[in-house]
Structure formats: structure tokens, C-alpha cells
C-alpha positions, 0 to 999 in steps of 0.5 A: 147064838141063844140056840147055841147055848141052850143046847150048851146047858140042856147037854151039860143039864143030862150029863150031870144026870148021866154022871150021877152029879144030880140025883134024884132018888128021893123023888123016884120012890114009889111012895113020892112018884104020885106026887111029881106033876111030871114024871120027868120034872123030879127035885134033885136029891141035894136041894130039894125041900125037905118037910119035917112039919107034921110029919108025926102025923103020918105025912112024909117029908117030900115036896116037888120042890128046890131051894135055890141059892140067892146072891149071899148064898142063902136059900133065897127062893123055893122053885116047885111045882103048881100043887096037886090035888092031893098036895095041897096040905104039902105045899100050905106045910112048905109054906108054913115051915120056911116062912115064906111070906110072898109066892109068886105065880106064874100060870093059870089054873088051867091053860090050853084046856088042861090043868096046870096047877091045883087052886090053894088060895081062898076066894071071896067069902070062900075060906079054902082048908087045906088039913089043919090050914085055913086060909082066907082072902083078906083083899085081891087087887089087880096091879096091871093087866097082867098081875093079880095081888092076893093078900091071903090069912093063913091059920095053924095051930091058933097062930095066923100069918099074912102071905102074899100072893103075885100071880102073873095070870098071862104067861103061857106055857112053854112061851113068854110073856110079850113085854119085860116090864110086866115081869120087873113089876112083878119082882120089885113089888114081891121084894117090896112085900117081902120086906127085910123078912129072911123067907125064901120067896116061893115061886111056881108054874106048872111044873116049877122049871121054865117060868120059875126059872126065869122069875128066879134069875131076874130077881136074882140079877137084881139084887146083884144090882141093888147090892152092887156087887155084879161081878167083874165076870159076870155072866147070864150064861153061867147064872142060869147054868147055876139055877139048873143044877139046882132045879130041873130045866130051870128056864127050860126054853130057848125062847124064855132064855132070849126073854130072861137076855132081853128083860135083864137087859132092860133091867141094867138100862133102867138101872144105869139110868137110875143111878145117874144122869150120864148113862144113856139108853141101851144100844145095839151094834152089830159086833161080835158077841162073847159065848157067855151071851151076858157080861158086864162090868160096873166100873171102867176101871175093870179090866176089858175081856176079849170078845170072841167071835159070833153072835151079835153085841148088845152093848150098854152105853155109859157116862159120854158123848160121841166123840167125833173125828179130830185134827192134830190140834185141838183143845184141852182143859187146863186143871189149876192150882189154887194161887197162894193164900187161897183157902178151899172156899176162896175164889182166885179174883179175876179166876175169869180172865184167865183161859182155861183152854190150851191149844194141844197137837201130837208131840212128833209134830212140835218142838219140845218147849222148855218154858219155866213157871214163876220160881224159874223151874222148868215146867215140863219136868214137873210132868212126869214121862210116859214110861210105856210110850207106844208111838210118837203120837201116843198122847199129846201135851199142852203146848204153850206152857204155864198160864198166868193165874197159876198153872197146876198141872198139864194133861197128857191125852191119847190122840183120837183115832177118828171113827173108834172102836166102842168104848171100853167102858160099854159092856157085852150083853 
């Protein structure tokens, strides 16, 4: 399935480029060649940053680099590459021009004995000049084995500014990291740094696409979590699709594109579970899957999609117990009125002697009861009748009319059809 459909966006990734929907010219001129990473990895022309800081001083406007959108629409986050030697002074500019108050990291300085990204942050008693920036180390800490915080003092212009550093120090390249959980510590604590601040967040690796990519879309689904507003559609599929016409290759492997399935995942489970009591664990079965590879829907009043074939189904389990196989006749909770001359914070007396269950069996399988409440109305013509019935056994009433203590109402109820499918309410991931 995911191989599917990373081969699905690398082709739909080269046709833009084939049809001139992504250009990159701005990146392939001679003078802006120099400063790719990669000679395959070049901004498209429409996102890409463009610098005006100090560009009265000789310095042209081009960085490797890509505003992507966020969930409101804004240029949310800065996707670039590690910083050369001799672009240094363009990232601390970057820095500098858009606000950015928090840089996520997600390579080493040197891996598998290459260098992958250029040292632009001060070291202890080591101040780090980049041009006219000077930037110190005001505290280094280490937030679990894997994440490095560095609180930088960046200095222009006698104007000095807090920036924070998140730097992932084992996620290798073109691979993933071997645990989830590491990866959601690293985007709650930058959104936590970040504060209510309007800056894009500024993240990297080697060439700014895989690992970026993957950073972008977890925060990105996040905050479509914090915001409640996942739509009723959504779909990872499509949001990585998205990423990458916006920057190249973002989530470049079909390995980072099953860590960023599973790690979102883990990322709904967390947050269901969060949000109340009644949602239970992730849970997997072995249904088909829909090509989008992740759905969801917040609300079981949302209607269902139709689940094409293929792949396996990872489904989020909500507010229920297993419902086990039943008989024709079973019981049901009655819904009470409120006897007369009650007020809302006034309890019925003797409210306990009344049962609140009623003995219910399929419609087909029983005479139609016509008893009468207390005024000598019929009850069964206060329910209202099933307008689209689809059998004899839709739904079952209650069969043994108006309870004393006063009875509001009677509830129809589907009929169980023993071993079910998965509730409706479980969402395709």
C-alpha cells in the first residue's frame, strides 16, 4: 500500500516539474547554483523565500528554501536545507527577516562520514559570527536521548533576539527514527517555545526535503488536532501531496512515509484519548484500506466513505464496548418525563421504585399493543412511525407500554446483527 502510493506522489512530484506547474529557475541560475546542497534538491520559484535583508550591501536575495502553508493558510514553517559554509550569513538573514523564534534540527553535522550541515549555532564560551550576526549559547540541555535544546542570543544592528534551537541528534539520513514519540516531544515543545509568536517555524536537515517533510506534516496534523478542524475528508495522502508542491521531495522515502502514517496515528490515539475517557486504544484489523492511506472523521455524525479495496485498515476505536451477539428480546433503557410539578432540581420520590428497563423484541415477532397512558391517549401514536423501514426487523420497540411514574418516551432500536461490521464510527487510517 504505502509503496503504492509513493510511487503515486514521486510520479505526480516529476509531472509538475515536466509540465512547468513547479519551476525552479531562480534556483538554477549560475550565480544561485553554488548554493543548492544538492543540485537536485532546487526551491520552486512560487514558495521559495525570498531575502531582501542586506541586500544593499551586495548580498542577493536566494536561499534554498520554501515557505510552506500551515493549517490557517499562513506561511507556517520555512523548509531549507542545512546551511553551507558560505551560507551562513543567508540563513542567520532568513533567520532574522521572518521572525523565526524556533528551528527544528533534524541531522547531525556530519553522518556516515560526510558532512550534511554547516555548525551555525554558538558552543560554549564560543560566540559564532556570521557577517554582521553574533550569536551566543545562553543554555544547551538535553530533553531526552534523542533532542538537544539550545537556546541561542542572536545579535543585529545593537537589536538582540532569543531563538530556539530543537535539534534531533539521531535520525539518520534517508531512514527514520526507531520510536514516534520522540518525534511528538520534539513538535509539542517548539509550539510550546513558539508560543502565541506569528514566525514561521524554521526546520531542516541535509537537503531540507525527507526529514523536513516529515517535521512539517506531524506539526501540521497537529494542529489541525489542537484547532479541531480535521476535515471530514481528510487525508495524509493528500497533505504530503500538498507539502511537496511546495517543497521538493518533501517526505522523500517511502520508509519516512510509513513512520509519518504510524506517528500520526499514535498522534490521533493520544489525542482521542485525551479528549475523553470513552475512546479507546488504536486498534488494527485486517479490512481493506482506502487509497488515501489516512481518513478520518471527528464526529460519528459525519457521513461514512466507502472503502475501496486494498491494503490493510487501521482503524481508531471510539466511545463503546463490544457489543456481543443477542436474542430477539432484550432490554432497554426507558428515557422518563419529569412528573408533574417537578421542577429540574427536583427528584420524582419513590424515582427508585420504578424500573427503568423495558423487555423489547422485533416488531414482526409481536402484536401491536395499543395501551393508553394516564389521560387515555394511546401511547404508541405519540411515537412517531418509521418513515424508511427496511424489513420487519428494523427496529424494535418497547413492549410493554407506559410505566408508572410517568413515561416520556419509548425508543426504537435497530436489531443487532450478531458478529458486526466495525462501527461506523471507527475511522480509516
Amino acid at each position: 500500500m504505502s509503496r503504492h502510493l509513493d510511487l503515486d506522489i514521486k510520479a505526480r512530484s516529476v509531472a509538475w516539474k515536466t509540465e512547468g506547474v513547479c519551476s525552479t529557475k531562480a534556483g538554477n541560475l549560475l550565480g544561485n547554483t553554488r548554493k543548492n546542497r544538492y543540485k537536485d534538491v532546487v526551491p520552486y520559484d512560487e514558495t521559495r523565500v525570498v531575502l531582501s535583508l542586506l541586500q544593499e550591501e551586495g548580498h542577493g536575495d536566494y536561499i534554498n528554501a520554501n515557505f510552506i502553508r500551515g493549517t490557517d493558510g499562513s506561511q507556517a514553517y520555512i523548509a531549507t536545507q542545512g546551511p553551507l559554509p558560505h551560507t551562513l550569513l543567508d540563513f542567520w538573514r532568513l533567520v532574522w527577516e521572518f521572525g523565526v523564534k524556533v528551528i527544528l534540527m533534524a541531522c547531525q553535522e556530519t553522518e556516515n562520514g560526510r558532512r550534511k550541515c554547516e555548525r551555525y549555532w554558538a558552543q560554549e564560551q564560543e560566540p559564532l559570527q556570521a557577517g554582521p550576526f553574533c550569536i551566543t549559547l545562553t543554555k544547551e540541555t538535553a530533553l531526552n536521548a534523542d533532542i538537544t535544546l539550545r537556546t541561542l542570543k542572536v545579535t543585529f544592528q545593537k537589536e538582540s533576539r532569543c531563538v530556539h534551537q530543537l535539534q534531533y541528534m539521531s535520525w539518520p539520513d534517508h531512514g527514520v527514527p526507531s520510536s514516534s514519540d520522540h518525534i511528538l516531544t520534539m513538535v509539542k515543545e517548539a509550539r510550546c517555545l513558539q508560543g502565541l509568536g506569528s514566525g514561521p517555524l524554521c526546520v531542516h536537515c541535509s537537503a531540507g526535503c525527507g526529514r523536513t517533510g516529515v517535521l512539517c506534516a506531524v506539526d501540521y496534523v497537529r494542529q489541525l488536532l489542537l484547532t479541531q478542524t480535521i476535515p471530514p475528508n481528510f487525508s495524509l495522502f493528500e497533505v504530503v501531496l500538498e507539502m511537496r508542491k511546495q517543497r521538493p521531495a518533501a517526505v522523500q522515502t517511502e520508509e519516512q512515509y510509513r513512520f509519518l502514517y504510524h506517528t500520526v496515528a499514535q498522534l490521533f490515539s493520544r489525542t482521542l484519548q485525551n479528549t475523553s475517557p470513552h475512546y479507546q486504544n488504536l486498534k488494527e484489523n485486517c479490512a481493506p484500506i482506502c487509497k488515501e492511506a489516512f481518513s478520518f472523521r471527528t464526529s460519528s455524525a459525519l457521513p461514512a466513505t466507502s472503502r475501496p479495496p486494498g491494503g490493510v485498515l487501521r482503524s481508531i476505536s471510539v466511545p463503546g464496548t463490544p457489543t456481543l451477539p443477542m436474542a430477539d428480546t432484550y432490554a432497554v433503557v426507558q428515557k422518563r418525563g419529569a412528573p408533574a410539578g417537578t421542577g429540574p432540581g427536583t427528584r420524582a420520590p419513590n424515582s427508585t421504585d420504578t424500573p427503568i428497563y423495558s423487555q423489547v423484541a422485533p416488531r414482526a415477532q409481536r402484536p401491536v399493543a395499543h395501551t393508553e397512558d394516564a389521560q387515555g391517549t394511546p401511547a404508541l401514536s405519540r411515537v412517531p412511525a418509521d418513515q424508511n423501514p427496511s424489513g420487519p426487523d428494523a427496529y424494535e420497540e418497547v413492549t410493554d407500554g407506559a410505566q408508572s411514574g410517568g413515561l416520556g418516551f419509548n425508543l426504537r432500536i435497530g436489531r443487532p446483527k450478531g458478529p458486526r461490521d466495525p462501527p461506523a464510527e471507527w475511522t480509516r487510517v
